[in-house]
C-alpha positions as CSV (number, residue, x, y, z in Angstrom):
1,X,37.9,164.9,17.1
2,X,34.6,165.6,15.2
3,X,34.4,168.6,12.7
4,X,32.4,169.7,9.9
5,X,33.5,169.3,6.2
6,X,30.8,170.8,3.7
7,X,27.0,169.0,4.4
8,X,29.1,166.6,6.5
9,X,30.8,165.4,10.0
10,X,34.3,164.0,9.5
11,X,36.4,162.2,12.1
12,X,40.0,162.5,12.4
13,X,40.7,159.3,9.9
14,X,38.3,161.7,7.4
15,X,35.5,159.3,7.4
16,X,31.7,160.6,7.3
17,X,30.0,160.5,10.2
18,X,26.0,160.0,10.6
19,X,25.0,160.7,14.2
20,X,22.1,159.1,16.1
21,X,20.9,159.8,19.4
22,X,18.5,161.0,21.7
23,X,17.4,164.0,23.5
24,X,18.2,163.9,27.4
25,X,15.4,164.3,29.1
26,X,12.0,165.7,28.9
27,X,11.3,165.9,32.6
28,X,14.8,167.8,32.3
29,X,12.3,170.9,32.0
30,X,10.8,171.3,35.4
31,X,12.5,171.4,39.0
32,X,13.6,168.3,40.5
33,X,12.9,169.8,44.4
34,X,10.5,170.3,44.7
35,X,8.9,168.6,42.5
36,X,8.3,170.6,39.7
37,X,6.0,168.5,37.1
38,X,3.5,170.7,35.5
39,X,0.3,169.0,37.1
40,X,1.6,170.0,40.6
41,X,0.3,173.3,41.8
42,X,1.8,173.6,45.0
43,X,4.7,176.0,44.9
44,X,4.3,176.6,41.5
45,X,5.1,180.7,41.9
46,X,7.8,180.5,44.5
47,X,10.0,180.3,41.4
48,X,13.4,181.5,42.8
49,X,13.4,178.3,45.3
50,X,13.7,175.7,43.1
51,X,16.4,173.2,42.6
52,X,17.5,171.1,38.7
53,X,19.7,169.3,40.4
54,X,18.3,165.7,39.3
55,X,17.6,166.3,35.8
56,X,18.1,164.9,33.7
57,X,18.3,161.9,36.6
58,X,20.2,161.2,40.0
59,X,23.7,160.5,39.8
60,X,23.7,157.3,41.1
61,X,21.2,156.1,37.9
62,X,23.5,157.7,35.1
63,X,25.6,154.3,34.9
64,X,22.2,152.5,34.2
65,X,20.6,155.4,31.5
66,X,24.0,155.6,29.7
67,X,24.6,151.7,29.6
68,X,21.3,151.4,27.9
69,X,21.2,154.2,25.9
70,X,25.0,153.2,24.1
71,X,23.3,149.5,23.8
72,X,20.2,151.1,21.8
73,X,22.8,152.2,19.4
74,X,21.9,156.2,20.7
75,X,25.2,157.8,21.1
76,X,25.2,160.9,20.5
77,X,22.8,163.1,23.0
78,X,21.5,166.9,22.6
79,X,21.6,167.6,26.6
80,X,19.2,169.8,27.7
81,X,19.6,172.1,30.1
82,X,17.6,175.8,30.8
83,X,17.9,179.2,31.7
84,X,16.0,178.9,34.8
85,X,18.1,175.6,35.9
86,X,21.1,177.9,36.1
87,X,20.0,181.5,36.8
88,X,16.5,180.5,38.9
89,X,17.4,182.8,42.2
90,X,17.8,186.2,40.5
91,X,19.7,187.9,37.8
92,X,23.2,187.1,38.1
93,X,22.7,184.4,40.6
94,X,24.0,181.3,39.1
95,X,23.5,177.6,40.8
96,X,26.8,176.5,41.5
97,X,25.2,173.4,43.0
98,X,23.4,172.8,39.4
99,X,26.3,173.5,37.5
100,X,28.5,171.0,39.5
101,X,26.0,168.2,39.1
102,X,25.8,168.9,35.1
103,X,29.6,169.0,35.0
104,X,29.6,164.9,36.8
105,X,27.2,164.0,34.3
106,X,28.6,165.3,31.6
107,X,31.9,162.9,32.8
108,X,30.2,160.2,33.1
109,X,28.4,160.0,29.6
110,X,32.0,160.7,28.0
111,X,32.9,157.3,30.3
112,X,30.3,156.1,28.4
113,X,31.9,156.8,25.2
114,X,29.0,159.3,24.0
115,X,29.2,162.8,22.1
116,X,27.1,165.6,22.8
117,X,25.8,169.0,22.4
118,X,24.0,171.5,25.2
119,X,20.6,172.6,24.3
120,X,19.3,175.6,25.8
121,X,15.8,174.6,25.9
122,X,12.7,176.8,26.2
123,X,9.4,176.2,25.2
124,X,7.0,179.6,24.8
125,X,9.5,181.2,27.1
126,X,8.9,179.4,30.7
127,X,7.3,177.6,32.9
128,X,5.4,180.7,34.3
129,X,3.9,180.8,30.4
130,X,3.1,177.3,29.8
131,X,6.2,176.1,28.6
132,X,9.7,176.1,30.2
133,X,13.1,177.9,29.8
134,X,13.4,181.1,31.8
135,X,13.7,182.2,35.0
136,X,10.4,183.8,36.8
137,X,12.4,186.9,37.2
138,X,12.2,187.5,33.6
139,X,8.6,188.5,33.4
140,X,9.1,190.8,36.8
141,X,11.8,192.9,35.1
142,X,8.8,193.7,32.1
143,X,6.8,194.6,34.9
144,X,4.4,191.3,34.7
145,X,2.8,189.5,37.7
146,X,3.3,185.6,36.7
147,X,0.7,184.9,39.2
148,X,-1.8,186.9,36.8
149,X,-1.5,185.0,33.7
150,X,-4.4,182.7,33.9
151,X,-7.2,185.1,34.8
152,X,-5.9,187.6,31.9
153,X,-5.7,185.2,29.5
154,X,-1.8,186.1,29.4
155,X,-1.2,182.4,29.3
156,X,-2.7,178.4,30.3
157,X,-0.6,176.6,32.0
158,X,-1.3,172.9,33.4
159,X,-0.6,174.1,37.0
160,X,-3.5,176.2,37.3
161,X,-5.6,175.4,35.1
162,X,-5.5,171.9,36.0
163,X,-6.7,168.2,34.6
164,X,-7.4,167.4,32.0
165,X,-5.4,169.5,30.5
166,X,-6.1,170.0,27.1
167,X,-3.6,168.1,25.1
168,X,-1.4,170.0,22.5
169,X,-2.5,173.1,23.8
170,X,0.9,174.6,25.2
171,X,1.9,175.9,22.0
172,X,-1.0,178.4,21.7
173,X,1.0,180.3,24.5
174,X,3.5,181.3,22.1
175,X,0.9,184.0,21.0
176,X,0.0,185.3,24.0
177,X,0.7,188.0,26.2
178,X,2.9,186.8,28.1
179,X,4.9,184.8,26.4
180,X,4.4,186.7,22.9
181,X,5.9,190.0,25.0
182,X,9.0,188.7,26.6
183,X,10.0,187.6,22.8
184,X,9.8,190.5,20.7
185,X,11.5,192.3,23.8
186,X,14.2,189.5,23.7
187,X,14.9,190.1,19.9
188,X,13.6,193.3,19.1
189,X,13.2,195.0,22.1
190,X,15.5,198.1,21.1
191,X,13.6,199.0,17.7
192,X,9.9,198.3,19.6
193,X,10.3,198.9,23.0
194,X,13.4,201.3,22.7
195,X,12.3,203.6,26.0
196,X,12.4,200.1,28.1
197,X,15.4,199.6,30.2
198,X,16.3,197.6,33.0
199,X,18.7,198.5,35.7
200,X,19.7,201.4,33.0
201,X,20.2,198.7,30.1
202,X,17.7,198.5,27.1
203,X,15.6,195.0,27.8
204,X,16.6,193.5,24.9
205,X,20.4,193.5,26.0
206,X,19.7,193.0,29.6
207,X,17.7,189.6,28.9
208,X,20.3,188.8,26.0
209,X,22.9,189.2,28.1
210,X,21.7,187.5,30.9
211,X,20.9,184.6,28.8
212,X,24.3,184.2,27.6
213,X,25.9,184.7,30.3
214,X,23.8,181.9,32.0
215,X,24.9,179.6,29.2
216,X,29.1,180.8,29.3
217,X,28.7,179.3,32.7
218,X,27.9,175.7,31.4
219,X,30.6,176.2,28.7
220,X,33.2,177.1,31.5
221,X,32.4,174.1,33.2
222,X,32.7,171.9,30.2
223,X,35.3,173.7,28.0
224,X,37.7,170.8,28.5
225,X,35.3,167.8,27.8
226,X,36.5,167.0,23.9
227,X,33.0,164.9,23.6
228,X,31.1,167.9,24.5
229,X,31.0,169.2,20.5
230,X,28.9,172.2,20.7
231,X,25.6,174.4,21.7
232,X,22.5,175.2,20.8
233,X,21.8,178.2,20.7
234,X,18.0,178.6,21.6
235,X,15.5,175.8,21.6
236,X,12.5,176.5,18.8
237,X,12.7,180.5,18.9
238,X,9.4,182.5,17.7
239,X,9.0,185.8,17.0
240,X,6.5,186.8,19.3
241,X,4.6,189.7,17.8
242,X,7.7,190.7,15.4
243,X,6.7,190.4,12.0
244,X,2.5,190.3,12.4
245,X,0.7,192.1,9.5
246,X,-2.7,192.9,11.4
247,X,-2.9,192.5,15.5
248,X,-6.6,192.2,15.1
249,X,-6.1,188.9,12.6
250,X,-5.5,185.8,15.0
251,X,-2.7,183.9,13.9
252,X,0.3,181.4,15.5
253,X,1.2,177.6,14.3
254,X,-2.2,176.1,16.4
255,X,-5.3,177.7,17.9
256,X,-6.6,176.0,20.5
257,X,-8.9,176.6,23.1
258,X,-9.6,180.6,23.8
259,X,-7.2,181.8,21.3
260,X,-7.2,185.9,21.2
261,X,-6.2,187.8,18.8
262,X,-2.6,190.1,20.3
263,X,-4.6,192.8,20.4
264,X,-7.3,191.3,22.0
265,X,-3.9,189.8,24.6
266,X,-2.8,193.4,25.3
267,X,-6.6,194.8,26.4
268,X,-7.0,191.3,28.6
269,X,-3.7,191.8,30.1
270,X,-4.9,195.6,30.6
271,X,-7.5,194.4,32.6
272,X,-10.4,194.8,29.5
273,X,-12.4,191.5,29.5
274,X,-13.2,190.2,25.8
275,X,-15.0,187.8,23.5
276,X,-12.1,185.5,22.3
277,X,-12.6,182.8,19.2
278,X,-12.4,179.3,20.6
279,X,-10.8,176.6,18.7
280,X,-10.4,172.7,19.1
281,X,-8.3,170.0,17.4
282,X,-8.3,169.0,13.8
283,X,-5.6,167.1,11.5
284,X,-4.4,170.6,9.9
285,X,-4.3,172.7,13.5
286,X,-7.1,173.3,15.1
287,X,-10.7,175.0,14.0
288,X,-13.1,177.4,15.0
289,X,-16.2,176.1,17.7
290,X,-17.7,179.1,19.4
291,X,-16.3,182.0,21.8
292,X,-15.8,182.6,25.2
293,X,-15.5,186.1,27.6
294,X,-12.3,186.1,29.0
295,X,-10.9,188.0,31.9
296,X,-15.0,189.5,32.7
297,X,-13.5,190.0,36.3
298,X,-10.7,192.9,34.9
299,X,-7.8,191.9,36.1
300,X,-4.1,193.0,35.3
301,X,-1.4,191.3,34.7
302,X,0.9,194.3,34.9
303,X,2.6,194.4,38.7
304,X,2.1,198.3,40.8
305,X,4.2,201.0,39.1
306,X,4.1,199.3,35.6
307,X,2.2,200.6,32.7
308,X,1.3,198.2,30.1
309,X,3.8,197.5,27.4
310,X,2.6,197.6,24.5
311,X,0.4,201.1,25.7
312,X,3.0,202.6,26.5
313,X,4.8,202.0,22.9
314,X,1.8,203.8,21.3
315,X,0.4,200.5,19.8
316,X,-3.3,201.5,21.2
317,X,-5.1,203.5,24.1
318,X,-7.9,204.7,25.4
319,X,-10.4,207.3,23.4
320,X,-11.8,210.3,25.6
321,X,-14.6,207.7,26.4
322,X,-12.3,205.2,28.0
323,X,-12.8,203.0,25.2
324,X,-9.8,201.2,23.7
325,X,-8.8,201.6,20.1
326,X,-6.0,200.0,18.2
327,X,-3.5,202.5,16.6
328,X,-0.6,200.9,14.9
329,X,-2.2,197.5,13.8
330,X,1.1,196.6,11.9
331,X,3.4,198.3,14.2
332,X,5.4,195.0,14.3
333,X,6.1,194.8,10.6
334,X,8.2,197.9,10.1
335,X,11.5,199.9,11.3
336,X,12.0,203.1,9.5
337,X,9.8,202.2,7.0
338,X,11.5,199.4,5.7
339,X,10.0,195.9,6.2
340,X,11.1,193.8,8.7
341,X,11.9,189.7,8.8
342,X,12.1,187.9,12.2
343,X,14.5,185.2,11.1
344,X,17.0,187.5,9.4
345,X,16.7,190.8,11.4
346,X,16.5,189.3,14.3
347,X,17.0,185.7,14.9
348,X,20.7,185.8,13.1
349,X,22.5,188.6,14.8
350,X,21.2,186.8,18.2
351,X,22.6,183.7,16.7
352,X,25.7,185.5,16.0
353,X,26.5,187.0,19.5
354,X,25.0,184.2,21.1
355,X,28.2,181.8,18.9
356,X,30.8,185.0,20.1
357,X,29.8,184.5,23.9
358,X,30.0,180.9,23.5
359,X,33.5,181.0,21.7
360,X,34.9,183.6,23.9
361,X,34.8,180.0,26.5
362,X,35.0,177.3,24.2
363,X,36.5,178.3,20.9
364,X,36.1,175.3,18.8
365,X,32.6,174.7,19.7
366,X,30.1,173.6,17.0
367,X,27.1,176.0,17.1
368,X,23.8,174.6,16.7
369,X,21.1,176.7,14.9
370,X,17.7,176.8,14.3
371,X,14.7,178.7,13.1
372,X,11.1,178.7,14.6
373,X,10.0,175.6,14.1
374,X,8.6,174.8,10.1
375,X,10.4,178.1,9.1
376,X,13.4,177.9,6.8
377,X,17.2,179.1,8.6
378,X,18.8,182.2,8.1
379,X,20.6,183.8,5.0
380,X,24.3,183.2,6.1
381,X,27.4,185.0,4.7
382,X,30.7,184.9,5.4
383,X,30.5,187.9,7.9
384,X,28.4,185.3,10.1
385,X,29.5,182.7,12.6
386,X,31.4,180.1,11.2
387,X,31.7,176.3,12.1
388,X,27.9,176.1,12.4
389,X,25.6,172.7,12.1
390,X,21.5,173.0,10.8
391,X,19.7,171.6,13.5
392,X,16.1,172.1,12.7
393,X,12.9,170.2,14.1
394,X,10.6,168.1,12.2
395,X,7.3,165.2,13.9
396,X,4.6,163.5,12.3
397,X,1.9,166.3,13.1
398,X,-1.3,164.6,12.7
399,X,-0.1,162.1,15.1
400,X,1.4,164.3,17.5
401,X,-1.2,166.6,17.5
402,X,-4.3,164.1,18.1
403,X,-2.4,161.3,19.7
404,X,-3.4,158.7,17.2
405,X,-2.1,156.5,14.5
406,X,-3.6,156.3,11.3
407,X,-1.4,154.4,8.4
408,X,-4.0,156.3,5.7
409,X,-3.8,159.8,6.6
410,X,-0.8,162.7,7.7
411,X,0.0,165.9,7.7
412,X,2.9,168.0,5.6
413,X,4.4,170.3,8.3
414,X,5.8,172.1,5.6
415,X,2.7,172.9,3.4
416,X,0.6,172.7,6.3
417,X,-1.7,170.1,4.0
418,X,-3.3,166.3,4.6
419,X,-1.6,163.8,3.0
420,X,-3.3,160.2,2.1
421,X,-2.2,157.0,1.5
422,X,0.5,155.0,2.6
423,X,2.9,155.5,-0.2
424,X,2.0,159.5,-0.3
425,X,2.8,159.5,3.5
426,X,6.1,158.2,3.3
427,X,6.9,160.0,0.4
428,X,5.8,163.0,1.7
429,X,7.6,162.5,5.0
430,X,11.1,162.0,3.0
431,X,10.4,164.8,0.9
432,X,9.4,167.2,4.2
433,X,13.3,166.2,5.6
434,X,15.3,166.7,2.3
435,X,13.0,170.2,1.8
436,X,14.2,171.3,5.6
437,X,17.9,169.6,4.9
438,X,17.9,171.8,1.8
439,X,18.0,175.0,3.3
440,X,21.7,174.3,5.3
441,X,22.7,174.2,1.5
442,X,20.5,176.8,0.0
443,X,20.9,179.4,2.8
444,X,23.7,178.6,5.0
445,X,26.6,177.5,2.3
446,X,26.4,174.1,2.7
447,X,26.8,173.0,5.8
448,X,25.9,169.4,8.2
449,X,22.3,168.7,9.5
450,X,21.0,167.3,12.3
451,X,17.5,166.7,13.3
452,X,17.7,167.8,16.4
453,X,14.0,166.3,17.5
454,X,11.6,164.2,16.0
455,X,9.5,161.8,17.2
456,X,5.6,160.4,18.8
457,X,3.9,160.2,21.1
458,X,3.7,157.1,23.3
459,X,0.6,157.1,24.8
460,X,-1.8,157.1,21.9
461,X,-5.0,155.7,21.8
462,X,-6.2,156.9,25.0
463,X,-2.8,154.9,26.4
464,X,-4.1,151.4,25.7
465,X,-0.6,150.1,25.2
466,X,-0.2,150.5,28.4
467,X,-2.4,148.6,29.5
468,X,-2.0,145.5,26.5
469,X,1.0,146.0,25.6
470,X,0.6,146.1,22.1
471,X,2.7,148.6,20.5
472,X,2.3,148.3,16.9
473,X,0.6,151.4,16.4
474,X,3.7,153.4,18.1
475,X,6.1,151.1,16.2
476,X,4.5,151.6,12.4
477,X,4.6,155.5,13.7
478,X,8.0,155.9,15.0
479,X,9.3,153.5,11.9
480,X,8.2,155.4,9.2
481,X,9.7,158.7,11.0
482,X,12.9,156.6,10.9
483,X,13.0,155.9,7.5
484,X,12.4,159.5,6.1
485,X,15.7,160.2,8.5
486,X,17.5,157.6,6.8
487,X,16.1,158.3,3.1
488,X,18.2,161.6,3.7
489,X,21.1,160.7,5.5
490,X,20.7,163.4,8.2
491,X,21.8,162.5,11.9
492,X,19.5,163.0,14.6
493,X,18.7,163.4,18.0
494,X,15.1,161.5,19.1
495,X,12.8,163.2,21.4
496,X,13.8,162.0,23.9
497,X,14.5,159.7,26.9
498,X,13.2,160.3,30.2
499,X,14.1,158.8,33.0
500,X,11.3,159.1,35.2
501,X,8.6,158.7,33.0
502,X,5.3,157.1,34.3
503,X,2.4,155.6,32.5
504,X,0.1,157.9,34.5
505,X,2.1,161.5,34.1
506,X,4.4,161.0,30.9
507,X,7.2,163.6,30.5
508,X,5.9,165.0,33.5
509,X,5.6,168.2,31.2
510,X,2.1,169.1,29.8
511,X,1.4,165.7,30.0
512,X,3.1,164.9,26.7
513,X,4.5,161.3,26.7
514,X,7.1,161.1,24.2
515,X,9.6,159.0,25.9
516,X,11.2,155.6,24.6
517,X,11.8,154.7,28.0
518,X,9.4,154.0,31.3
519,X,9.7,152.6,34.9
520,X,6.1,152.0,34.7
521,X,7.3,149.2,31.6
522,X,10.5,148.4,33.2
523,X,9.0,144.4,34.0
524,X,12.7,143.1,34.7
525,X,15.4,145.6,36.1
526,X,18.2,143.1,34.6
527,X,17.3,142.9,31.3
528,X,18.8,146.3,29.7
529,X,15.5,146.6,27.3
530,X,13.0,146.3,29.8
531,X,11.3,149.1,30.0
532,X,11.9,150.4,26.3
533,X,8.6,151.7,24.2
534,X,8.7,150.8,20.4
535,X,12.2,149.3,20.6
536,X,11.5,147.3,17.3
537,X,11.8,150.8,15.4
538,X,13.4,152.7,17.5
539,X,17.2,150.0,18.2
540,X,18.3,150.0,14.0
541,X,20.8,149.3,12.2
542,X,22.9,152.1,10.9
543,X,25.9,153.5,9.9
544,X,28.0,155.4,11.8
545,X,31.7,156.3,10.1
546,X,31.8,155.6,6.5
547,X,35.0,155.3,3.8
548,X,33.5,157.6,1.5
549,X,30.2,159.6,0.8
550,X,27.1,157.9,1.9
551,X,24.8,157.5,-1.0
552,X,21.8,155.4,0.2
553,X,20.5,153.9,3.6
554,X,17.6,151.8,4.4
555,X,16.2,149.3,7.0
556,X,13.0,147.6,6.5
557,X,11.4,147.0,9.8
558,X,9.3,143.1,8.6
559,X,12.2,141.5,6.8
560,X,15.2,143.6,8.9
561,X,17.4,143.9,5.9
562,X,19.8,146.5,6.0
563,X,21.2,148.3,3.2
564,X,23.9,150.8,2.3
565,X,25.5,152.0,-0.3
566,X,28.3,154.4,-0.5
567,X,31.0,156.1,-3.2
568,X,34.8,155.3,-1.6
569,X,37.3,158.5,-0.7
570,X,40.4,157.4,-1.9
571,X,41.9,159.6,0.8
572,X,40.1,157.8,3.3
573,X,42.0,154.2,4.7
574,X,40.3,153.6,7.9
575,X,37.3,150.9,7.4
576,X,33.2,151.7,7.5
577,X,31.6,151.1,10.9
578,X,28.2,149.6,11.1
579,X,26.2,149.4,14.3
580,X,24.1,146.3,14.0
581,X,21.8,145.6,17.4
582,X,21.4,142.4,18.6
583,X,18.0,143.2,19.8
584,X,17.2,143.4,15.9
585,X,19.4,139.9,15.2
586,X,19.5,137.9,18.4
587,X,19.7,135.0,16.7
588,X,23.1,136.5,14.1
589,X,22.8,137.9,11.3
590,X,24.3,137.5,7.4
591,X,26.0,139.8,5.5
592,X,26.8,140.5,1.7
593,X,28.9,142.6,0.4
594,X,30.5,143.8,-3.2
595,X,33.6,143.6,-2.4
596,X,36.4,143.4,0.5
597,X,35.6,141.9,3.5
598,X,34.1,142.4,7.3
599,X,34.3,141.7,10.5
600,X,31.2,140.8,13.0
601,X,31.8,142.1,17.2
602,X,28.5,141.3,18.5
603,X,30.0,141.9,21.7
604,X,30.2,145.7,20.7
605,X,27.4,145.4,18.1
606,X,29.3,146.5,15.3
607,X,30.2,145.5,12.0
608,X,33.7,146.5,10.5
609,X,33.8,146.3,6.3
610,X,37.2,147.4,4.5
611,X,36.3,147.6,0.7
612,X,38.8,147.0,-2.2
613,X,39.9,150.4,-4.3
614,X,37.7,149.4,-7.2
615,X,35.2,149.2,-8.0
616,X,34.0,153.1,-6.9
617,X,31.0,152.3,-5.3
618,X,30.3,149.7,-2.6
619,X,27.5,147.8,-1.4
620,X,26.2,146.3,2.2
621,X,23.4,144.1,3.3
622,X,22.5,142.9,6.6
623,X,20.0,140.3,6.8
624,X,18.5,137.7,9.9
625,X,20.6,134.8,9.8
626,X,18.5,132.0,8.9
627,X,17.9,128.9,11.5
């Protein structure tokens, strides 16, 4: 049984535990009937009829995902599943059929010998506003037409707006209407919207609770699967408007394409065309290139009998000569006068009653937490859930966001700065992790972290890979993520592994193509790597359970020499386990230690090494066995 000890996972002999796995699966995010990938239009609004069922793959396939996954080495998998998967029909409507199917394959990846955690995802709230997560519903209850968004500028989504669709874009939805709404109603919904009630609850309880509760139903169907360690509790939360100084200034992580500013959102969604900033790509986000009108046809978003929001709330009007005027530009900064902070006013106690629902199922469940993504975790005290894990996000941004490799020049997600050279990128990339590892000891007491995604995209260069099959630049990419994971000693969950990815569509999601795994490179069925992307940085060497306190770990992709070094626990007397792919060393591989001795199971692909007492600190390299 895994459980937390300070900064780290211990087993039951007390060893330390480093994780690695994968996340399970991107396609996970859309329908599986009918078809729900994102550059499918038909059907797209009849969101109540959908089915999950099939996601993360059919039933009959998980025998050949979970074979090859354990043989990569990636054991331990954050599952996702969604709010809309479970609660799609209506509010209190839960799909029994879904939850069955989750509950077989759930059985058969502890068959499989894996450990994992549930992960709520949600991506800018839903489908309906370019991402994925909640039901359809959701919007209706705030009085918002979801078939509206486009034309008001309330959201783009790759349904209606179509190919090409405008890559890294998605994100920008988390500042819009729609999306930007349903947030600050879902955390802060009492204090800013406190006359809103649904069915005679305020919003923010009636989507909280309905959230949880669709969650407590995958926990009561799991509750007595030991390999099932713990939840998430929301995939990459923002704030929506809570927290934004000036709703004139534009703001969000990336501007893209017609970017308003939120009060520009609520006039558009009001039916009040406007001249919106345009933005496209560049290495730090994106920049300014002209504007555009938006919405010149005055639409509304808001359904018959619904005012608009954020109107309503007092935040602007109309003057006596119908024009509109912004009255409360920082109405989202302060509650009775005191200033508020989105993370620790509202992301925490959510966090907090989200771990009490979860616990009143499964009691001993680990609870995963993050922040919105780049942002640093909650202060935590001892009046706050206990038993928790750091499972923050972290990617290579200049790749990710333009799709290209460049060995000479990054991004820091954390300072938001370009980075050059090839020594100041991998530094920078191991100092980004231990600055986002820091803050599970600096603000949460000292407790275990687990990259919960990281990652690149496959499909860079305009997808030439696919069609040469060289995958250098993806392997030098994915490699040097790798070794700022290891230079920390964090576990991790890689995004991700889907099972139906294609050359053509990706992820089937946005078009993003992050997958390690394709059909469409699947040459031979009976050869368990066929079909892998970037396998040479991606199937490592690492340890998993180690006699002591890991001190230092490192692979080096061009010699493959493995090293580790660790301090003994004299309390611990069960060996260190190594997990040593034959993929890497199909020829065997040499090993030198400091002291004690090892055993090789290539059969299992793992080395065993018992050290002597003395001396403290212990030593182990891996090496290609010379021919």
């Amino acid at each position: 049984m895994l459980k937390t000890d300070g900064i780290w996972f211990k087993d039951e002999d007390g060893r330390r535990v480093i994780l690695r796995g994968v996340n399970l699966g991107g396609s996970t995010k859309v329908p599986f009937s009918p078809d729900g990938a994102t550059y499918l239009r038909g059907g797209f609004f009849n969101h109540r009829d959908v089915s999950f069922v099939g996601r993360p793959f059919p039933l009959e396939e998980a025998d050949e995902h979970f074979s090859r996954l354990k043989d990569w080495g990636l054991t331990f998998l954050r599952l996702l599943v969604t709010w809309e998967a479970i609660e799609h029909e209506g509010p209190g409507l839960y799909d029994e059929e879904y939850l069955d199917y989750l509950y077989e394959v759930v059985n058969k990846a502890g068959d499989h010998g894996f450990l994992l955690f549930i992960d709520p995802h949600q991506d800018v709230w839903s489908r309906f506003s370019g991402g994925d997560g909640a039901p359809g519903w959701t919007f209706e209850v705030a009085g918002m037409d979801v078939t509206k968004f486009d034309e008001t500028g309330a959201a783009i989504t790759h349904q209606v707006h179509g190919d090409p669709f405008p890559r890294m874009i998605w994100p920008t939805n988390g500042h819009k209407l729609a999306a930007a709404t349903m947030f600050t109603l879902f955390f802060g919904g009492n204090d800013f919207a406190p006359d809103l009630s649904v069915e005679g609850k305020p919003i923010q309880d009636y989507l909280q609770d309905h959230y949880i509760s669709a969650i407590q139903q995958v926990a009561n169907r799991l509750t007595d699967f030991p390999h099932v360690i713990g939840y998430d509790t929301m995939n990459e939360p923002i704030p929506g408007y809570l927290g934004w100084q000036d709703l004139r200034q534009a703001g969000g992580y990336i501007n893209l394409g017609a970017s308003p500013t939120p009060y520009q959102s609520m006039l558009l969604g009001a039916g009040l065309p406007q001249e919106v900033d345009v933005y496209k790509a560049w290495v730090a986000g994106g920049r300014k290139s002209g504007t555009q009108i938006v919405n010149a046809e005055g639409i509304s978003v808001w359904l018959p009998g619904f005012d608009p929001i954020w109107r309503k709330q007092g935040v602007w009007d109309l003057d006596h000569e119908g024009q509109p005027v912004l009255l409360r530009p920082d109405y989202f900064t302060k509650v009775n006068g005191q200033d508020i902070h989105f993370t620790q006013d509202y992301l925490r106690p959510f966090i907090n009653r989200f771990a009490e629902g979860i616990r009143s199922v499964d009691p001993d469940s680990l609870i995963f937490i993050e922040s919105e993504f780049g942002q640093e975790s909650p202060l935590w005290g001892p009046e706050d859930a206990n038993n928790i894990v750091w499972a923050p996000h972290w990617y290579d941004g200049f790749t990710v966001l333009l799709k290209r490799f460049n060995p000479w020049i990054a991004a820091n997600a954390i300072q938001r700065s370009v980075v050059l050279g090839r020594k100041n990128i991998q530094r920078s990339f191991a100092d980004q992790v231990e600055w986002i590892k820091s803050w599970a000891q600096n603000k949460l007491g000292g407790v275990p972290t687990v990259i919960g995604e990281f990652g690149i995209p496959l499909d860079l260069d305009k997808k030439i890979a696919f069609q040469t099959g060289d995958y250098r630049s993806q392997i030098r990419a994915m490699d040097r993520s790798f070794r700022a994971i290891e230079h920390n000693l964090v576990s991790c969950t890689l995004w991700n592994y889907t099972a139906d990815n294609t050359n053509e569509r990706g992820d089937l999601w946005n078009d993003e193509d992050f997958s390690i795994f394709s059909r469409d490179q699947q040459y031979d069925p009976d050869d368990i790597h066929s079909g892998g992307r970037a396998l040479e940085a991606v199937v490592r060497p690492y340890v998993r359970r180690v006699a002591g306190e890991p001190l230092q770990m490192s692979f080096d992709l061009q010699s493959r020499r493995f090293e580790f070094e660790f301090q003994h626990d004299p309390d611990v007397t069960a060996p260190t386990e190594i997990f040593v792919p034959n993929f890497q060393y199909p020829d065997g591989y040499e090993v030198q230690i400091s002291d004690g001795h090892f055993e090789k199971d290539q059969a299992t692909q793992v080395m065993i090494y018992t050290h002597h007492p003395s001396p403290e600190f212990h030593q182990v390299r891996i090496m290609p066995k010379l021919i």
